[in-house]
N, C-alpha and C positions, 0 to 999 in steps of 0.2 A: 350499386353499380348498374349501368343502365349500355347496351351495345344494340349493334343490329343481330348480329349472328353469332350465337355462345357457342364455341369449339371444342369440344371433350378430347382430348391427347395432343400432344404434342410431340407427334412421331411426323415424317415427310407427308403425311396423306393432310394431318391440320396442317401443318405450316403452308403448304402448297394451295390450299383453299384457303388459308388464310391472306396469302401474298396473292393471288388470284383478284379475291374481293376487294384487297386493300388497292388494289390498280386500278377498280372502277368504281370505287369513293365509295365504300360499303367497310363497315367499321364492325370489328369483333375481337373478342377475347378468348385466347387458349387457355385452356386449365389441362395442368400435366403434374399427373399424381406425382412422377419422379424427377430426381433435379436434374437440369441440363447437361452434366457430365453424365451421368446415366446414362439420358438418351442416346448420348453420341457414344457411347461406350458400348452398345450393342451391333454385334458383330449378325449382316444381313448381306444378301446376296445383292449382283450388282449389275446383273444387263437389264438397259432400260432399252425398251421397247421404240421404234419410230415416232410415236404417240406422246409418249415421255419426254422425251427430246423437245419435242415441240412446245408441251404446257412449260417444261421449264424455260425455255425459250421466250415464250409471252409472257413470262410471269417476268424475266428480267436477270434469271439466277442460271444463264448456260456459259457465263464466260470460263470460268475454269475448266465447265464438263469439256468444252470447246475446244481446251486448252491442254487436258490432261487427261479427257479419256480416250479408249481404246476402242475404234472403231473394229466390227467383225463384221467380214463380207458373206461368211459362212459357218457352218461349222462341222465337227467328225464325227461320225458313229464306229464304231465297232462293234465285228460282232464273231468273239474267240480271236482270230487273229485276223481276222478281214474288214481291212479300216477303207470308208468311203468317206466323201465332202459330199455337202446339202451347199450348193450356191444360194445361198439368197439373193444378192443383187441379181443374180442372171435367171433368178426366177421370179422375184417380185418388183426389182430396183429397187430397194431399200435394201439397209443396212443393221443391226442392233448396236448399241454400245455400252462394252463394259466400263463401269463407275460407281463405285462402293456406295452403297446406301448410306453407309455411313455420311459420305463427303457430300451425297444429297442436301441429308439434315444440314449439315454442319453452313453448306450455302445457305440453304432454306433461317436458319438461324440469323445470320450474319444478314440476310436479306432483313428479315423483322423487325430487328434490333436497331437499324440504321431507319427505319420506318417509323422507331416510335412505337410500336405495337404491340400491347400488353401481353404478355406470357405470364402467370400463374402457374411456378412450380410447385413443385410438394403439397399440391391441392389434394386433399385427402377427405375421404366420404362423401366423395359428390352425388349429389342425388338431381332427379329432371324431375320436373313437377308442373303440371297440369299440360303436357306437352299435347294432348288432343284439344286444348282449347288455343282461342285466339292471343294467351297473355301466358304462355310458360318463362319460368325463370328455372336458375339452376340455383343451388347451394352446396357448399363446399365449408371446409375448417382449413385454413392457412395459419403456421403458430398460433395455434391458440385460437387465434379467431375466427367468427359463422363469418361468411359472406353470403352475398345472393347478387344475383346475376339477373335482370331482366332481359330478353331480350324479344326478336320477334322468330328468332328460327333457330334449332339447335341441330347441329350437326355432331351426330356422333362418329368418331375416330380413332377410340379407344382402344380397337383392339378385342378378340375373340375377349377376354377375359373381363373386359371393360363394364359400366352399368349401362350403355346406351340399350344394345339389343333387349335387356332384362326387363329394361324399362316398359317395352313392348308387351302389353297382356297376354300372358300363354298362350288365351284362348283364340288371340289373332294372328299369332306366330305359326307358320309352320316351317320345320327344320331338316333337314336334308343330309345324311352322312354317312361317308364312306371312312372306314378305318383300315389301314394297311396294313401287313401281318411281320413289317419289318420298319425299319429306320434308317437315318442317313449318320455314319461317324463322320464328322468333317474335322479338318486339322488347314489353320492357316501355318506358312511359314514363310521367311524371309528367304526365299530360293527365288530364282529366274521359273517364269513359268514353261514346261515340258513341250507346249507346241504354242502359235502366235496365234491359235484358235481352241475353243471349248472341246476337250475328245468328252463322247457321250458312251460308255463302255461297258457292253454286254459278256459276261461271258459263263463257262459254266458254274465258277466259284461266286456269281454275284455279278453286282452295278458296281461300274465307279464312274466317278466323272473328276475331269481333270482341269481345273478353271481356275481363274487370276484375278485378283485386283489391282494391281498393275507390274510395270514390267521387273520388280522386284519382290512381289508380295504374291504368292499363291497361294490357291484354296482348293484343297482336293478331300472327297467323301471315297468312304467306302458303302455299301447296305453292310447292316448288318442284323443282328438278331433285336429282339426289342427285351431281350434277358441280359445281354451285355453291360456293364459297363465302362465307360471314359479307363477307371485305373484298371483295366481288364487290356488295355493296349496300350504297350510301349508305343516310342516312335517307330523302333527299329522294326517293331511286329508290324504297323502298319507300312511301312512304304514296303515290304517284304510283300505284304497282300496284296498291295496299290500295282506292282509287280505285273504279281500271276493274275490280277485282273485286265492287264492293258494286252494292245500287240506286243511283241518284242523288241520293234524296230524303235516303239517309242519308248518302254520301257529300257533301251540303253540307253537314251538320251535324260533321264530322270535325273534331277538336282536335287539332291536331299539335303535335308538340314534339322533342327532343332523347330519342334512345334510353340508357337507364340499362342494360340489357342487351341483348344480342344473340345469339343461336345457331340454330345447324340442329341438326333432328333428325330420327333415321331413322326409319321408321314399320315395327313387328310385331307379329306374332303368336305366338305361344308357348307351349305348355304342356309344361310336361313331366308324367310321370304314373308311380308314383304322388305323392302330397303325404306319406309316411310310409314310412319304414321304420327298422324296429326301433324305437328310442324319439328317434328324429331324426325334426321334423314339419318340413315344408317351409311357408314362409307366404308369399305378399304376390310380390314379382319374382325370387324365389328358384325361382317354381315357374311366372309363367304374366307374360308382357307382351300388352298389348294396344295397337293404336293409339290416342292419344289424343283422337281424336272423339268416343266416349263418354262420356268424362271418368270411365273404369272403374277408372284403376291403383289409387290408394290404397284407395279406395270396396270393390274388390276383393277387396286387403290386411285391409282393415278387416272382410270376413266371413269370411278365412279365420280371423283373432284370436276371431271371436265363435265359432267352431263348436271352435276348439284350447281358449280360456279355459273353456269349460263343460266340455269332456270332463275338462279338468286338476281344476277344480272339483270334478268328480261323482269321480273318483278320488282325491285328497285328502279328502273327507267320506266316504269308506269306500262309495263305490255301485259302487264296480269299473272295469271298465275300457271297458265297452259304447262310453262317447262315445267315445274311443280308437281304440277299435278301429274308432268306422265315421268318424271324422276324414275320412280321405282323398276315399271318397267323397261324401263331403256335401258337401264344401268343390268337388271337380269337378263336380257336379253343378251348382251357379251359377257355377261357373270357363267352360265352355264355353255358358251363355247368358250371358254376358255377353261374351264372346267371340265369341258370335253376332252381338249386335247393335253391336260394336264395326267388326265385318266389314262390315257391313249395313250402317251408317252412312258408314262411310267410302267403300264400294264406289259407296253412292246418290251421295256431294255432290263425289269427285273426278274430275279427267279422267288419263287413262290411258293413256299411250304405246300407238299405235297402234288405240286403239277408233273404231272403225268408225260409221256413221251408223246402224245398228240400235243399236248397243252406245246412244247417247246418248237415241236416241227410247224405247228402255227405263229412263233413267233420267229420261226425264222425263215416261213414265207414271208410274211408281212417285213421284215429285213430284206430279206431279196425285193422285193417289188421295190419298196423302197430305195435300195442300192439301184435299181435296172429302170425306171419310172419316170417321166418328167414330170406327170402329171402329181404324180403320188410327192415326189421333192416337192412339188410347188405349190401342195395345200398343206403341205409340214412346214415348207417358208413362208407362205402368208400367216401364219396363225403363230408362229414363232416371234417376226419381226413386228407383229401385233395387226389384228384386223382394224379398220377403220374406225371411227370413233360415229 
């Protein structure tokens, strides 16, 4: 099998470079170790960024976001029982919008498919081979059978877990990581969501955050210990905690219900550097994790697709190889702010094994400024509703 551009995963970050290339007559193949119900069957968070909005946009797959998602002009902090709003529009004019990653992929899918464009599920043992030279192919086993893949540029999309990054020589890899000394318990349910904006909520028992996938489906976290486990919390024990972590004013308003999923997650940081070698480009959690406070992962994903899809672009229309070549660094240069404020975030609204009574009266200046601030709102709104591409 013979393409231009071989795609490792078939999560929103391939599909979206894959529908990207397929719009300017650049031909590739996904390979996704897991089958299509899988995919869509992973439960991910879902404000996409101004940024976001757009690629999907040009890609051709915004009608329904268009249609069904949930525009936020702002959103809440708290902090113990003193709730403030961050205007985004009145401090950037933009806006974010919640839309389950899930309902991403499942566009992203439905875009492919009517395109004609090859997906490889249950590709299993894929390997990248001679990707520092001008002629790398991939192979993979699909029932039973070796395939190979020729192409001329491979993009890896895989995923922190994936063989893309691995692929990369240790000795030219260098890796970057911060590990958090707690977790996030998340619980979706079939309830109306508690405010018609995201509350971000500090207080002495812990973080919780209070967010939706639409106007019938919520998703609310608690932190928790990273010794915990899932059958360690009823429902009842969690919205009881979900509770004493909110204001009051919103915790009467809480709709409880019956949890349709349940998990812990661990909270990091990551980068590895560089995003390219040879003609292997690294994209999306192949290359860099963040904690989920910022609501950075895909949003992320989604700028490394726009700075890889233009260079592929400009080198297919015969302009060389310039975007290419500065790929890497373009794509780390908002890899590590946003990574910035992903750290900042999470550092300002959790509490912290063993922090100290300065450690707290520092985060609850940086709270105060923050509440009293225009300037301080309106570099927490830009880097929220996403810095410029």
């Amino acid at each position: 099998m013979r393409t231009q551009v071989a795609i490792i995963g078939g999560g929103p970050s391939g599909l979206l470079l894959g529908r990207l290339l397929h719009r300017r007559g650049i031909n590739t193949v996904i390979l996704e170790r897991r089958s299509k119900a899988h995919v869509l069957g992973r439960i991910r968070a879902g404000v996409l960024e101004r940024g976001l909005v757009a690629l999907l946009t040009e890609a051709g797959v915004s009608e329904r976001l268009m249609r069904e998602g949930l525009r936020h002009d702002g959103t809440l902090l708290s902090f113990d029982d003193t709730m403030f709003r961050v205007d985004f529009v009145g401090a950037t004019g933009h806006a974010v919008t919640v839309y389950g990653q899930t309902e991403v992929t499942r566009d992203l899918y439905d875009a492919r498919e009517a395109d004609g464009a090859p997906t490889l599920f249950e590709a299993e043992d894929v390997a990248i081979h001679d990707a520092d030279s001008d002629t790398p192919f991939v192979t993979c086993t699909r029932g039973g059978e070796t395939l190979r893949i020729e192409c001329d540029f491979i993009a890896g999309c895989d995923g922190f877990h994936g063989v893309s990054r691995t692929t990369i020589p240790a000795d030219r890899r260098r890796e970057f990581e911060k590990v958090y000394p707690f977790g996030w318990l998340g619980i979706l349910s079939e309830t109306p969501p508690v405010n018609d904006e995201l509350i971000y909520a500090s207080s002495e028992r812990g973080f919780a955050l209070c967010s939706m996938r639409n106007a019938n489906l919520s998703r609310y976290y608690l932190q928790c210990s990273l010794e915990e486990r899932v059958e360690d919390w009823s429902d009842e024990a969690f919205w009881e905690e979900l509770k004493r972590r909110m204001p009051a004013d919103q915790a009467k308003r809480l709709v409880t219900g019956p949890s349709v999923e349940k998990s812990i997650a661990p909270l990091r940081s990551f980068v590895s550097e560089p995003m390219r070698w040879g003609r292997l480009f690294l994209c999306g959690d192949a290359a860099h994790i963040v904690p989920p406070t910022g609501a950075k992962g895909l949003n992320l994903a989604a700028s490394d697709v726009h700075y890889l899809h233009e260079g592929l672009a400009d080198h297919y229309a015969g302009r060389g190889m310039d975007g290419l070549d500065a790929y890497s660094a373009r794509a780390l240069s908002r890899v590590w702010k946003a990574e910035r404020f992903s750290w900042w975030f999470t550092t300002l609204t959790h509490r912290f094994p063993g922090q100290t009574g300065f450690d707290r009266r520092m985060q609850e200046a940086e709270i105060d400024l923050l509440r009293t601030n225009a300037a301080a709102q309106a570099a927490m709104a830009e880097n929220y509703v996403g810095l410029p591409y």
